[in-house]
N, CA, C and O atoms as a DFTB+ gen file, in Angstrom:
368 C
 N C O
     1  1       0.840      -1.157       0.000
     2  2       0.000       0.000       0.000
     3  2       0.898       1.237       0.000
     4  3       1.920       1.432       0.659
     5  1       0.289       2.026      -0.885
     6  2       1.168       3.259      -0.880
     7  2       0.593       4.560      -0.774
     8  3      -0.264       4.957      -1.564
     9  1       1.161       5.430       0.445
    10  2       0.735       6.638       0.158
    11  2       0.924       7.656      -0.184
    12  3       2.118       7.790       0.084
    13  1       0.400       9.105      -0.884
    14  2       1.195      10.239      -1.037
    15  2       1.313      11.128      -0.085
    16  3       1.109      11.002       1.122
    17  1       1.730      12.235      -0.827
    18  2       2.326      13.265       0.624
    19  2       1.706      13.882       1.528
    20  3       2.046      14.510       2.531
    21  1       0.660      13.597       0.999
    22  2      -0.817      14.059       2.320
    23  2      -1.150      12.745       3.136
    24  3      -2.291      12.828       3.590
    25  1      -0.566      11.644       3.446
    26  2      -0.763      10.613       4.169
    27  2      -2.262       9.526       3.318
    28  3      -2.906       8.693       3.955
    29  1      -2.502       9.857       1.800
    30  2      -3.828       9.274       1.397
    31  2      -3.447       8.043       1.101
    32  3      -2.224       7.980       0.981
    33  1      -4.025       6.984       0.926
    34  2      -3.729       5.771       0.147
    35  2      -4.022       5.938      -1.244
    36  3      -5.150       6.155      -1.685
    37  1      -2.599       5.792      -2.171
    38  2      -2.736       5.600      -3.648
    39  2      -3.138       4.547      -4.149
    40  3      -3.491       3.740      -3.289
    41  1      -3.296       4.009      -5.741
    42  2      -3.396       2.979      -6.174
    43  2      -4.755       3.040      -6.318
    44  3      -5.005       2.260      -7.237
    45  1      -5.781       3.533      -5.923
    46  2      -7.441       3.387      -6.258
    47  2      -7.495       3.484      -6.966
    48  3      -8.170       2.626      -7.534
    49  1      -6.898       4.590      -7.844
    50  2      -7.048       4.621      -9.334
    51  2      -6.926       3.919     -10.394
    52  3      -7.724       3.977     -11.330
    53  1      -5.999       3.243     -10.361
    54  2      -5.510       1.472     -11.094
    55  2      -6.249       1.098     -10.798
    56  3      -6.889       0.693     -11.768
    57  1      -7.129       0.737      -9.169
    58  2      -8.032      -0.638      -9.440
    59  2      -9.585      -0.312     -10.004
    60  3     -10.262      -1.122     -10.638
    61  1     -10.087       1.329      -9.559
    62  2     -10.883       1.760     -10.417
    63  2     -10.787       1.267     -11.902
    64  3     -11.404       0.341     -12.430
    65  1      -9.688       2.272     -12.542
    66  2      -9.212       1.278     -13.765
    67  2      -9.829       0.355     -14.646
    68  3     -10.566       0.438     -15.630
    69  1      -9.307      -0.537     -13.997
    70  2      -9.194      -2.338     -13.932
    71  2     -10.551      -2.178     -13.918
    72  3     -10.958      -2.269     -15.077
    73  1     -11.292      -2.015     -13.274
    74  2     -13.536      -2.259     -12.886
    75  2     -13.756      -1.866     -14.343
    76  3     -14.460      -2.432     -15.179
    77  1     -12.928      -0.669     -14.476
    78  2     -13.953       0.153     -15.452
    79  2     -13.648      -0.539     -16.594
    80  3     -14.472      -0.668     -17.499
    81  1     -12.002      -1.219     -16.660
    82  2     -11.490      -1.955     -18.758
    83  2     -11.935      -3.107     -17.809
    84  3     -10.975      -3.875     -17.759
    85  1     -13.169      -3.687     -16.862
    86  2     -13.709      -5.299     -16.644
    87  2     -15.233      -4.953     -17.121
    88  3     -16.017      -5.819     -17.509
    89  1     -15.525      -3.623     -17.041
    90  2     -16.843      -3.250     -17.256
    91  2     -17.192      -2.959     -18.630
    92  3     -18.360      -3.195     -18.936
    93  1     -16.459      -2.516     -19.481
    94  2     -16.329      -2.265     -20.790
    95  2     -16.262      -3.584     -21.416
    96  3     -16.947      -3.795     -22.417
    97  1     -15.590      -4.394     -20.985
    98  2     -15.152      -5.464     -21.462
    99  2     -16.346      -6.689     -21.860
   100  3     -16.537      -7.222     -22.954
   101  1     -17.207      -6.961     -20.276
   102  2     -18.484      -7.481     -20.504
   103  2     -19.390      -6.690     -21.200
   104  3     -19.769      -7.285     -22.209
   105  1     -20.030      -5.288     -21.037
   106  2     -20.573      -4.476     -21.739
   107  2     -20.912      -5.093     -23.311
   108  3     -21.933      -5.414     -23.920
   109  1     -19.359      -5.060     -23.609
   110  2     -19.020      -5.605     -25.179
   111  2     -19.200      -7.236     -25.471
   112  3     -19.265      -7.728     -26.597
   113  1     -19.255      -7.822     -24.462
   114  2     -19.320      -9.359     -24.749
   115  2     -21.003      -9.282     -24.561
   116  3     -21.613      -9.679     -25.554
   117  1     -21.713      -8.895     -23.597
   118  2     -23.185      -8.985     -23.759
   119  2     -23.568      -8.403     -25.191
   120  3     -24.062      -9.196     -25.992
   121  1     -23.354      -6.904     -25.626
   122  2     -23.872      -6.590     -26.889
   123  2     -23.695      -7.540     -28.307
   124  3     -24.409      -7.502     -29.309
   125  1     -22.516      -8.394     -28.053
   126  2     -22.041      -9.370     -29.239
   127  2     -23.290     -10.426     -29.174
   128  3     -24.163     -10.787     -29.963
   129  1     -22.904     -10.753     -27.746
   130  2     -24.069     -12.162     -27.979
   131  2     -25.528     -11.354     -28.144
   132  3     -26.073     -11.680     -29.199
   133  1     -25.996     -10.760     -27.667
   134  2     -26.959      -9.815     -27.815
   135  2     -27.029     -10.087     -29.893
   136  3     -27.563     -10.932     -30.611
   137  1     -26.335      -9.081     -30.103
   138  2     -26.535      -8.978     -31.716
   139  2     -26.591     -10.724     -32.396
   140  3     -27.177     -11.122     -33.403
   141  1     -26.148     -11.128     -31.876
   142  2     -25.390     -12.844     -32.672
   143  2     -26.971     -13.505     -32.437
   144  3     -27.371     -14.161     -33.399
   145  1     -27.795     -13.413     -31.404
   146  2     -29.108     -13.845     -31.094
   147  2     -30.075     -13.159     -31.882
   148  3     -30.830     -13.867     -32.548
   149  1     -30.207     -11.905     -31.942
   150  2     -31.389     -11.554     -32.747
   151  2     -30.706     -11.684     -34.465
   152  3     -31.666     -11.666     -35.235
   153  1     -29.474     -11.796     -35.180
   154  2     -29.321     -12.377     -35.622
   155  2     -30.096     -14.051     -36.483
   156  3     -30.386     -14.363     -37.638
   157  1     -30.157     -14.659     -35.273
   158  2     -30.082     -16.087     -35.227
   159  2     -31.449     -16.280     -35.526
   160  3     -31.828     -17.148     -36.313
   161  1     -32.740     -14.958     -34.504
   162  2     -33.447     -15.470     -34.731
   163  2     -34.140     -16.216     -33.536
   164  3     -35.094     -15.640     -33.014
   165  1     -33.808     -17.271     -33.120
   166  2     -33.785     -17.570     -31.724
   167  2     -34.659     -16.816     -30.570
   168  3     -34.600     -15.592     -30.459
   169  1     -35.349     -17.500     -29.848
   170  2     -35.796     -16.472     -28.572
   171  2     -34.518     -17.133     -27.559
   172  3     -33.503     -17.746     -27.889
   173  1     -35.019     -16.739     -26.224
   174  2     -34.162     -17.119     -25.476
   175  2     -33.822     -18.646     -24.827
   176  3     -32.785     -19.146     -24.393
   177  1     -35.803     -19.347     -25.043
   178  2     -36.074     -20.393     -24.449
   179  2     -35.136     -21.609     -25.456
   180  3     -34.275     -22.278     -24.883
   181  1     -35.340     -21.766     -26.647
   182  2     -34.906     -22.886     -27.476
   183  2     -33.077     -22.508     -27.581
   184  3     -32.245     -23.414     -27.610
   185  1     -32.697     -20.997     -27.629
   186  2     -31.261     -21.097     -27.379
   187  2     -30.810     -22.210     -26.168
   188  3     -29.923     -23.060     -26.241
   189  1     -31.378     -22.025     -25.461
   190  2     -30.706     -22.519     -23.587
   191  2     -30.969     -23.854     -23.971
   192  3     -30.143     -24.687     -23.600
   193  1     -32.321     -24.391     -24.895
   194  2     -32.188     -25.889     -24.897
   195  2     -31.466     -26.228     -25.699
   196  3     -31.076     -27.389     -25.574
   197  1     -30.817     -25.261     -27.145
   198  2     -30.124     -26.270     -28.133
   199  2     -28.778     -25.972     -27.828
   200  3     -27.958     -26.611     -28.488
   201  1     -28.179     -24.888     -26.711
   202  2     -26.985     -25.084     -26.050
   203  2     -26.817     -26.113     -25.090
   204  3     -25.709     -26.558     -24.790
   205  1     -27.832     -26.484     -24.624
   206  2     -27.522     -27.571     -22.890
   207  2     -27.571     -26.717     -22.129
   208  3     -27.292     -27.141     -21.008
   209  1     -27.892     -25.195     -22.152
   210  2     -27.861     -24.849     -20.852
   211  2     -29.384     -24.595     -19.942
   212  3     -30.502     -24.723     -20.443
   213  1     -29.175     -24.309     -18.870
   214  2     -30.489     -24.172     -18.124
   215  2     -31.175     -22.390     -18.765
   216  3     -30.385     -21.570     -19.233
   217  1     -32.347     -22.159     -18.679
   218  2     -32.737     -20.819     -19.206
   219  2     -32.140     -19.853     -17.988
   220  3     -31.483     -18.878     -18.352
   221  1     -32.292     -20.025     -16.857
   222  2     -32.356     -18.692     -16.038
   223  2     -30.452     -18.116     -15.953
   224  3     -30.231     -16.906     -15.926
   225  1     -29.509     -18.915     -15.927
   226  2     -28.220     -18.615     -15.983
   227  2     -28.133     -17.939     -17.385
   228  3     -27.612     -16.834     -17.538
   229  1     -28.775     -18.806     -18.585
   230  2     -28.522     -18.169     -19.909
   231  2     -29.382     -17.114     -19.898
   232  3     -28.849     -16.249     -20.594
   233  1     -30.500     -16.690     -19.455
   234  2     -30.840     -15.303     -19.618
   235  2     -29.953     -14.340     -18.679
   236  3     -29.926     -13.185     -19.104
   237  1     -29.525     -14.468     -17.988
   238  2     -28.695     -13.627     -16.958
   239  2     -27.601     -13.338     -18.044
   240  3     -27.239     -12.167     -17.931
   241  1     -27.159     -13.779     -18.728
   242  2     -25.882     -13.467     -19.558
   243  2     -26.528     -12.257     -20.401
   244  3     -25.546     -11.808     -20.993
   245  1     -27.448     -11.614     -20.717
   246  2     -28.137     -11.355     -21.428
   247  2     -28.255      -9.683     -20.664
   248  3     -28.214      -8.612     -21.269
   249  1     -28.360      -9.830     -19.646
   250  2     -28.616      -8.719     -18.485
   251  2     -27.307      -7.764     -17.777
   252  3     -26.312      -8.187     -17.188
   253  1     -27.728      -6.262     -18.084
   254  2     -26.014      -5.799     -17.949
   255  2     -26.291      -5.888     -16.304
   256  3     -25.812      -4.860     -15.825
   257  1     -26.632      -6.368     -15.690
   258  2     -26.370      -6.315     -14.066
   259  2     -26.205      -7.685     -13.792
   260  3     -26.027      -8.002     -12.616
   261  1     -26.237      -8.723     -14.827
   262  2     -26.303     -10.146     -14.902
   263  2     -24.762     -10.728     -14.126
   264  3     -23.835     -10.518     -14.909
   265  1     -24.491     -11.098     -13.392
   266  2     -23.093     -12.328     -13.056
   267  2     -22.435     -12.340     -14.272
   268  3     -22.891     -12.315     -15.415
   269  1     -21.484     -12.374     -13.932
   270  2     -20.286     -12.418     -15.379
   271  2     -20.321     -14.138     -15.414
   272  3     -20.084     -14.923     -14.496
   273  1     -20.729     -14.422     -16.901
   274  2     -21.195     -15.458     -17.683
   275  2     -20.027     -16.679     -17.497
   276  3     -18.925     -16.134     -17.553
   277  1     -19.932     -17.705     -17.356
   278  2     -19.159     -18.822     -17.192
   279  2     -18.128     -18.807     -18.622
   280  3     -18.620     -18.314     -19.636
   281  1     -17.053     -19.217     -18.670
   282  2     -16.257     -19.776     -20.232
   283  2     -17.315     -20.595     -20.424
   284  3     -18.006     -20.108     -21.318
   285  1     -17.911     -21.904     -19.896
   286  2     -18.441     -22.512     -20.662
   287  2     -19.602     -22.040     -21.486
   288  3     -19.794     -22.254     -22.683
   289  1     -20.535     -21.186     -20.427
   290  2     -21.907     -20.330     -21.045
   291  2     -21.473     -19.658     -22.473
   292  3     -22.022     -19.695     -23.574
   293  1     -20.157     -18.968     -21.976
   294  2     -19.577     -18.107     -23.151
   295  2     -19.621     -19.159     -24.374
   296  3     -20.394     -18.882     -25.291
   297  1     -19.128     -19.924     -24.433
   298  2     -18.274     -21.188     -25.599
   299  2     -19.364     -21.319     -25.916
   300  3     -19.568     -20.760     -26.994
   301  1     -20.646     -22.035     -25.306
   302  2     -21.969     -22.830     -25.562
   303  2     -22.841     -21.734     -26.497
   304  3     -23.483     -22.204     -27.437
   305  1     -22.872     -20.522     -26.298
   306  2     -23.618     -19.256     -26.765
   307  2     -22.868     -18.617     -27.833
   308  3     -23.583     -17.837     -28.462
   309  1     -21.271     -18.703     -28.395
   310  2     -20.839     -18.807     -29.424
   311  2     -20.977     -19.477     -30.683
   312  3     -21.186     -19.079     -31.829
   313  1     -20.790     -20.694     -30.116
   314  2     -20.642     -21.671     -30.926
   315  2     -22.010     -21.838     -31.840
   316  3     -22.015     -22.027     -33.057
   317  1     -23.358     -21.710     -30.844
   318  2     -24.508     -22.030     -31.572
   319  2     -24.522     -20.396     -31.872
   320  3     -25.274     -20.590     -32.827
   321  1     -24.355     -19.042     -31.886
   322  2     -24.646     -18.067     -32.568
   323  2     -23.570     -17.952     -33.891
   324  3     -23.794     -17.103     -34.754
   325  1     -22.808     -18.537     -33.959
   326  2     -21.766     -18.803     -34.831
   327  2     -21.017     -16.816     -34.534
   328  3     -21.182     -15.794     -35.200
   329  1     -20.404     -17.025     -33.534
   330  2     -19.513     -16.047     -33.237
   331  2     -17.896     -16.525     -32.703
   332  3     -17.586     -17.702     -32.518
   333  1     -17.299     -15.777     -32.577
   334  2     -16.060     -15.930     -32.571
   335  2     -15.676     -16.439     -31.031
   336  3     -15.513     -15.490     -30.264
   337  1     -15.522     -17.605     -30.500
   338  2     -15.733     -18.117     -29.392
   339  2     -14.396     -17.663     -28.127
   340  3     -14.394     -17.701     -26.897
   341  1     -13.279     -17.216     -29.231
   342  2     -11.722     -17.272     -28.292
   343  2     -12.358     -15.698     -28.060
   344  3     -13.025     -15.487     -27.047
   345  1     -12.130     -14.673     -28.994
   346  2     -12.647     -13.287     -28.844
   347  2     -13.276     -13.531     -27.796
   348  3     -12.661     -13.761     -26.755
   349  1     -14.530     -13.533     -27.846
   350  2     -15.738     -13.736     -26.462
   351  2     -14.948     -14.086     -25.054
   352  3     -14.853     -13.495     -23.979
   353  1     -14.671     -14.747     -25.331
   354  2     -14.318     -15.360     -24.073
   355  2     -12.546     -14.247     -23.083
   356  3     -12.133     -14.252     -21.923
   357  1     -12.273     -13.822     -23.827
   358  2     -11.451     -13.045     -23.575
   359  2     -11.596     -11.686     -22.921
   360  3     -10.875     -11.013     -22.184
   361  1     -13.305     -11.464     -23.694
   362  2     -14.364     -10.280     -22.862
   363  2     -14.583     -10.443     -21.345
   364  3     -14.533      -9.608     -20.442
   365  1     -14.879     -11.957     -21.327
   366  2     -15.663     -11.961     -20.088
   367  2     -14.596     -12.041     -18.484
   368  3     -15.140     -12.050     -17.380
């Protein structure tokens, strides 16, 4: 921990930072799968069954206040939107 010359603790700013290029980051991975789905066509219910996944985790991916999405959710929601699965996953 480090402080400056007024006795404050530095470094908030880096980890602010960091939230904000983690927040941008999902932001951009929801809008992809977002676009890759209406795309597809797809509602939400038959995506979750022709991925294997359960609906309520796969709609949460969907939601910007949603839990940051599993690699696997990620991979499973690529693969059937035919999007770029390494990209994606690098978002989340």
């Amino acid at each position: 921990m480090k402080m400056d010359t007024d006795g404050h603790i530095t470094g908030g700013e880096r980890v602010q930072d960091e939230q904000n290029d983690l927040d941008v980051a999902l932001t951009e991975l929801r809008r992809r799968l977002s676009d890759g789905l209406a795309r597809s066509g797809l509602e939400k219910t038959p995506l979750a069954r022709r991925t294997g996944l359960v609906r309520m985790p796969m709609s949460a991916v969907f939601q910007s206040d949603g839990p940051v999405p599993s690699a696997r959710t990620v991979a499973a929601l690529a693969h059937r939107l035919h999007l770029p699965g390494e990209e994606l996953l690098e978002q989340r």
